[in-house]
N, C-alpha and C positions, 0 to 999 in steps of 0.2 A: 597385685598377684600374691599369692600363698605362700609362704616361703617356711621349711621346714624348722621349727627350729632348735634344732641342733647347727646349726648354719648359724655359726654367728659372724663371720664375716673376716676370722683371724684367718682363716682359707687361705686367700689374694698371696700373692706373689710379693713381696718386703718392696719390692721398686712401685708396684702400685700400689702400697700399704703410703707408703710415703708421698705419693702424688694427693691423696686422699688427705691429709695431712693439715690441706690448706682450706679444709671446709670443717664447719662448725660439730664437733664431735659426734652428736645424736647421727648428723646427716653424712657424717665419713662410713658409720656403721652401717646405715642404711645402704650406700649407692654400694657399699661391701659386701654384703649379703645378696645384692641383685648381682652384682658383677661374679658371685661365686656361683649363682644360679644359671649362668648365661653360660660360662667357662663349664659345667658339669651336665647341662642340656644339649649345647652346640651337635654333637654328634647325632645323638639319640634321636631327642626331639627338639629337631630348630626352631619350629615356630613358637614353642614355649621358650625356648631361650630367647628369641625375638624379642617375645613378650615383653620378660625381664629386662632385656636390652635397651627397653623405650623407656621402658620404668627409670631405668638409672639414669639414660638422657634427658629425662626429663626434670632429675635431681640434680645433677651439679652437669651440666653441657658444656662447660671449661676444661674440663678434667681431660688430658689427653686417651690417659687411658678408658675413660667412660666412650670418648667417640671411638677408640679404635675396636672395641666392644661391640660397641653397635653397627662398625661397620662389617665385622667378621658376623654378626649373627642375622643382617640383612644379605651380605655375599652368601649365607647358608642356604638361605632363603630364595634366591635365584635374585634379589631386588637388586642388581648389578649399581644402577643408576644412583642408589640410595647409599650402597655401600661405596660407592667411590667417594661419593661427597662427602661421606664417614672420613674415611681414609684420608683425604685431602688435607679434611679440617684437622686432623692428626697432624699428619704428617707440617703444619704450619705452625701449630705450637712444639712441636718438640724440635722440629729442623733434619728428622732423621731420614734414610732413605729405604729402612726396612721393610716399608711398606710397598715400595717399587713393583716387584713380581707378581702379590696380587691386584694393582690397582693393576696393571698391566691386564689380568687376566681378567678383570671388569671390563675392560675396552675388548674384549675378545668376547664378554656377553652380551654387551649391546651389541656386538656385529662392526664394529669396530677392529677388525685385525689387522690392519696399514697401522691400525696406532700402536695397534700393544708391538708390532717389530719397531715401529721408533723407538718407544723405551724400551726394547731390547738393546738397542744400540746407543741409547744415550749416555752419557757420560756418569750418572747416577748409578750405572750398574758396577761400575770399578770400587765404587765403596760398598760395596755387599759383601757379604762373609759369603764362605763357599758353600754354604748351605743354598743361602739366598741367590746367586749364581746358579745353581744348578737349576735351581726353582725358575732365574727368569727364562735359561736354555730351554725348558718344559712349554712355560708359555710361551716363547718365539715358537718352537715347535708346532705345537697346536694350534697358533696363528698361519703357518704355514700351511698345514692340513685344513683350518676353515678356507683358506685362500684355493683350496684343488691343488697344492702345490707338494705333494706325496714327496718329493725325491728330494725337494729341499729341507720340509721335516725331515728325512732321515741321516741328511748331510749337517745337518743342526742340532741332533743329537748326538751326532759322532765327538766324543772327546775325552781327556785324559780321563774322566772321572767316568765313563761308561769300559774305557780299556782296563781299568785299576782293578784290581784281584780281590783289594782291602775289599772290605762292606761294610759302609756308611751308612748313616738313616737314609741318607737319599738314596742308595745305590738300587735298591727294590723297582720304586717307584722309575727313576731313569730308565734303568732295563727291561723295565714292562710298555714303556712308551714306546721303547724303540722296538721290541715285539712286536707291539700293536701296527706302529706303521710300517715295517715290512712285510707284516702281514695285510695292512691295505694294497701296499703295491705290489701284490701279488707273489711275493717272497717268502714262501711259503715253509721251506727245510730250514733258511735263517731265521724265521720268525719263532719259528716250534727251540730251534738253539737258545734263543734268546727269553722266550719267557722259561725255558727252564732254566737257566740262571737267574731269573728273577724269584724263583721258586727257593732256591738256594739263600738268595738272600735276604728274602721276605720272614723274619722272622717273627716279626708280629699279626703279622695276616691281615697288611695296611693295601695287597692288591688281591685279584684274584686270578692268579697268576697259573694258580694252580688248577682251575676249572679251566681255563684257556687253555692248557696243557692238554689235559685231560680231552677235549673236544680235538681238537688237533690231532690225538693221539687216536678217535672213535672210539672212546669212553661216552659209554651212556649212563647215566643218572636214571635213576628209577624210581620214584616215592614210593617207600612201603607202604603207604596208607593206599595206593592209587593200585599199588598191585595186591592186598589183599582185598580191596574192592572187586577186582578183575576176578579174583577167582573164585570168590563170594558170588559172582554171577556164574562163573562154569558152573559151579555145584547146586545149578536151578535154583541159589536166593536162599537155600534153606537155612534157619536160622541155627546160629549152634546156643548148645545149652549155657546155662547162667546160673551163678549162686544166689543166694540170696541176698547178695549185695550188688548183682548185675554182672559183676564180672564175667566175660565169656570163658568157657572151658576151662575155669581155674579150679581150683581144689584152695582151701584154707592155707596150704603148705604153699601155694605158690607154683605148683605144678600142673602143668595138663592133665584132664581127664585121660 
């Protein structure tokens, strides 16, 4: 696959600069360069970071950080099955448990949610950083809710870190979950409370906390394009005037006729 090249591959994160380290230099550049392409696509467009992601697996598959790569841009992907296996083979070379929450949340895409509350509970989760704790409280949650079990997500989400005033990277995200499910259990004055504190603390616009609000609230959304269509038809269809360059009703200045 295509790779830009201004991407040379100094990109990578120094801890997988180093992991790479142990492959023959031409081919540390290369699986480096895809690994930069896979980390800058994931959002955007997964299935090209996919792409890249196979690419590098298919260059050095030792490499811990190569599988953990590929297992985040197959979990993009919905290939839950694929990325677990990802993750696994991770998590065997390096011995870590960071990977926990999501591999959790892979058993919760197969249909698997009896498993992901085991390692909720497993003894793996005490050595998590509190990042990663909040994150598996998320997935037990949401294994709760696949289960129909509405009051125990909400009982599952209750805790210091949703009471806490601070605002942490997690804190958005937590308090939009727990919006979400009292607003499934029909909790509907605490739900509308609660995604507005997530509004509060979403400061990078990682939920959409703020349209949830907003509906809640009978805020309608309108597309301009949809409603000057609409009235494009009131006025029988008639076409309006154009420059010589197409534009409608403009004048060279930028102003309406």
């Amino acid at each position: 696959m295509p790779i830009p090249e201004e991407v040379t591959g100094d990109e990578i994160d120094k801890d997988v600069r180093q992991e790479l380290q142990s492959l023959p230099k031409t081919l540390a550049e290369d699986v480096a360069r895809n690994l930069v392409m896979v980390a800058r696509l994931l959002d955007e467009d997964p299935e090209a970071a996919y792409g890249y992601s196979r690419v590098a697996l298919r260059l050095a598959s030792r490499v811990a950080a190569v599988r953990e790569a590929a297992g985040f841009a197959a979990y993009a992907n919905q290939k839950y099955s694929e990325a677990l296996a990802e993750f696994r083979a991770a998590r065997r070379m390096t011995g870590s448990v960071e990977l926990w929450p999501v591999m959790a949340d892979c058993e919760r895409g197969l249909g698997r949610p009896e498993k992901a509350l085991d390692m909720a509970g497993a003894p793996e989760v005490h050595k998590l950083d509190k990042a990663s704790q909040v994150e598996m409280r998320l997935v037990a949650a949401g294994a709760r809710r696949d289960m129909g079990q509405l009051d125990a997500a909400i009982v599952t989400l209750q805790s210091p870190e949703l009471a806490s005033n601070s605002v942490q990277p997690w804190t958005a995200r937590l308090r939009y979950a727990y919006a979400d499910a009292l607003l499934a259990a029909g909790r509907e004055q605490e739900a509308r409370e609660w995604f507005a504190k997530a509004v509060e603390s979403d400061r990078d616009g990682s939920t959409d906390a703020s349209d949830r609000l907003a509906e809640l609230d009978g805020v309608e959304f309108v597309d301009a394009l949809d409603e000057h269509e609409h009235e494009h038809e009131e006025d029988g269809g008639a076409a309006r005037p154009t420059d010589e360059a197409g534009h409608e009703g403009e004048t060279r200045d930028g102003k309406e006729d």
